[in-house]
C-alpha positions as CSV (number, residue, x, y, z in Angstrom):
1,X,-4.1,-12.9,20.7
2,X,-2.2,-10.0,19.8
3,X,1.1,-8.4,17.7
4,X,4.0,-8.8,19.3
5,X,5.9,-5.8,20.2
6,X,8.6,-4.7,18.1
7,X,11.9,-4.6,19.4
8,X,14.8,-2.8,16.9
9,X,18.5,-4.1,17.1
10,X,20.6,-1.7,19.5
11,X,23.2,-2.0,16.6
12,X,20.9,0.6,14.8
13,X,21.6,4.3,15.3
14,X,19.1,6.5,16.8
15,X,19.3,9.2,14.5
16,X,16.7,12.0,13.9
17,X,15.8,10.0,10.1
18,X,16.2,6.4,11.3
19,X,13.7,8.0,14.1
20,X,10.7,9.0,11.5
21,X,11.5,5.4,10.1
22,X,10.8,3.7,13.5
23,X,8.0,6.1,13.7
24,X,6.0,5.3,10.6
25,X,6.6,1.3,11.2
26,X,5.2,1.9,14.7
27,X,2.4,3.8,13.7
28,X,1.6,1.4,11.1
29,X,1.5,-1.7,14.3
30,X,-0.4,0.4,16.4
31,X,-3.3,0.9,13.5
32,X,-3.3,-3.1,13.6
33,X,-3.8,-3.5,16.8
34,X,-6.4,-1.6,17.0
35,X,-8.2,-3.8,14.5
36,X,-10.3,-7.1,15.1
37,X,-7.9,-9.6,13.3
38,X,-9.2,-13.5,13.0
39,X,-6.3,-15.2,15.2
40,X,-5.0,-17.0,12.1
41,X,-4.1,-13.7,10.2
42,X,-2.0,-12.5,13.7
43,X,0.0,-15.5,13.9
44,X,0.7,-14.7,10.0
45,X,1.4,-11.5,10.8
46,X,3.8,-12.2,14.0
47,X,5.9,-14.9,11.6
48,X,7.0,-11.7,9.9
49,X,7.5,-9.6,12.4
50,X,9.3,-12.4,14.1
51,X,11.9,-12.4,10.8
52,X,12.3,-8.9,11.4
53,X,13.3,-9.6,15.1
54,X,15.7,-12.1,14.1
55,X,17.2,-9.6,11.3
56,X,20.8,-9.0,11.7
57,X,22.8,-7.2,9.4
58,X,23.7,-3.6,8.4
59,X,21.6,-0.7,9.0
60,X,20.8,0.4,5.3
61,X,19.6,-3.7,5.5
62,X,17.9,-3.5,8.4
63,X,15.8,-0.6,6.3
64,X,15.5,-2.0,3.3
65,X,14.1,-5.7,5.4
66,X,11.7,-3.0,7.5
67,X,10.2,-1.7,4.3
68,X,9.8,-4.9,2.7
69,X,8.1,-6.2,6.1
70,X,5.7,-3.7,5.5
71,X,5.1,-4.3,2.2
72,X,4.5,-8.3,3.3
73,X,2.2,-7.5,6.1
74,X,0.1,-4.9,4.1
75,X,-0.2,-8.2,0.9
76,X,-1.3,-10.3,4.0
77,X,-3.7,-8.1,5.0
78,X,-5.0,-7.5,1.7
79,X,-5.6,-11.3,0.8
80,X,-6.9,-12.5,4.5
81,X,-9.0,-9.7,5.4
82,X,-9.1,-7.4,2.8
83,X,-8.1,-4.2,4.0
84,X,-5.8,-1.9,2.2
85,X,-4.3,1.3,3.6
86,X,-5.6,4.8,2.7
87,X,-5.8,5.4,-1.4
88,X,-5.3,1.9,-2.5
89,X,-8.0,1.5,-4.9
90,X,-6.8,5.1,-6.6
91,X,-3.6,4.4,-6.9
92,X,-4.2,1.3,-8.5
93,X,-7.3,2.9,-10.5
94,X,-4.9,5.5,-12.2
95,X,-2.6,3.1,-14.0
96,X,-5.4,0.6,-14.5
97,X,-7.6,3.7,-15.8
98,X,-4.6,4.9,-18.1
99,X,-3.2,1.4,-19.8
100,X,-6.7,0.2,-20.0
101,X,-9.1,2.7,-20.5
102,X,-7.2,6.3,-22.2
103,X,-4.9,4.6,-24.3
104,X,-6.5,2.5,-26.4
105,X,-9.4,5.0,-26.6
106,X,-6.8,8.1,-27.6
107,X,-5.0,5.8,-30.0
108,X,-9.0,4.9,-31.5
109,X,-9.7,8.8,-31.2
110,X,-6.4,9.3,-33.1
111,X,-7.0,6.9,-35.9
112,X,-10.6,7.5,-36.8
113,X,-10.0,11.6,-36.7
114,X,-6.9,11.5,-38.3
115,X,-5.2,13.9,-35.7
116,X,-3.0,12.1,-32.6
117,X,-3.9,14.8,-30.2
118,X,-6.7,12.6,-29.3
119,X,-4.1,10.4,-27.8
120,X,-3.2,12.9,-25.0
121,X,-7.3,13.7,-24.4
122,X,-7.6,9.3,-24.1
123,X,-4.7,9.5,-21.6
124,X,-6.7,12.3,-19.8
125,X,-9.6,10.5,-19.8
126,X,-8.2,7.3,-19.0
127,X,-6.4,8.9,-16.1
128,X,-9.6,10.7,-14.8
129,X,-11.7,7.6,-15.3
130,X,-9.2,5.7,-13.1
131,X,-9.5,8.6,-10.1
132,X,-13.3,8.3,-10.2
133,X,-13.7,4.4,-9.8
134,X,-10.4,4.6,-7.3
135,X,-11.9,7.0,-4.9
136,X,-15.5,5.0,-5.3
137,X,-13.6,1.7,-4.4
138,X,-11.8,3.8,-1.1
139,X,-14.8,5.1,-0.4
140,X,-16.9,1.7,-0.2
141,X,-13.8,-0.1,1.8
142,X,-13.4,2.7,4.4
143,X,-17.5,2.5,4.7
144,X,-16.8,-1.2,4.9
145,X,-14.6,-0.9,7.9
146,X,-11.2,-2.5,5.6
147,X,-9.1,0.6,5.5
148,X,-6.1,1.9,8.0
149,X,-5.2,5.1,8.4
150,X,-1.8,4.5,6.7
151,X,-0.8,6.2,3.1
152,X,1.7,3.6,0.9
């Protein structure tokens, strides 16, 4: 079993940016294709991308639905099978690293030496910590197989 093709609505102009748009959401298919999918995470998969056939509205919708179908496919992935596109793990690291991790440590820095600069060298920290177990977490899922070669 595989993706269905994509087909776009002739109703949407075939302009040089509505091209790189086309593009990227192509690109993105093709990367699934390539991958070994159990057949209950296609059929998932070709729900959405049946919606998206059955779209009809304005272009600037048409965009904004094409973006979110990404977005819906890439959460499906991520719960089925567990793969996540290229950076995942650091991107999500960095904020994790920063809230949970600099913050409170600056703001204890802060209090205990009496001087709030220690709040920016937490928030450094935090934000450096967050890099480091992101790219380990990349690392181990694209060693694992569970990445695509997509950047979100």
């Amino acid at each position: 079993m595989n993706l269905q093709p994509i087909e776009y609505p002739s109703s949407i102009r075939r302009s040089e940016e509505n091209r790189s748009h086309f593009q990227k959401f192509d690109s993105f298919l093709e990367e699934l294709r390539r991958m070994e999918l159990p057949p209950e995470v296609i059929v998932s998969l070709n729900n959405q991308l049946e919606k998206l056939h059955s779209f009809s509205g304005s272009e600037k919708q048409f965009f904004k639905k094409l973006k979110i179908t990404k977005a819906v496919l890439l959460k499906i992935l991520y719960k089925e099978v567990h793969v996540v596109p290229k950076n995942h793990y650091r991107n999500l690291w960095i904020a994790l690293g920063l809230s949970a991790i600099g913050i409170p440590v600056g703001i204890l820095l802060s209090l205990y030496l009496d001087n709030s600069i220690y709040i920016a060298l937490g928030i450094a920290l935090g934000s450096t910590m967050g890099v480091l177990i992101g790219n380990y977490l990349d690392n181990q899922a694209e060693e694992e197989g569970r990445q695509i070669e997509i950047y979100v």
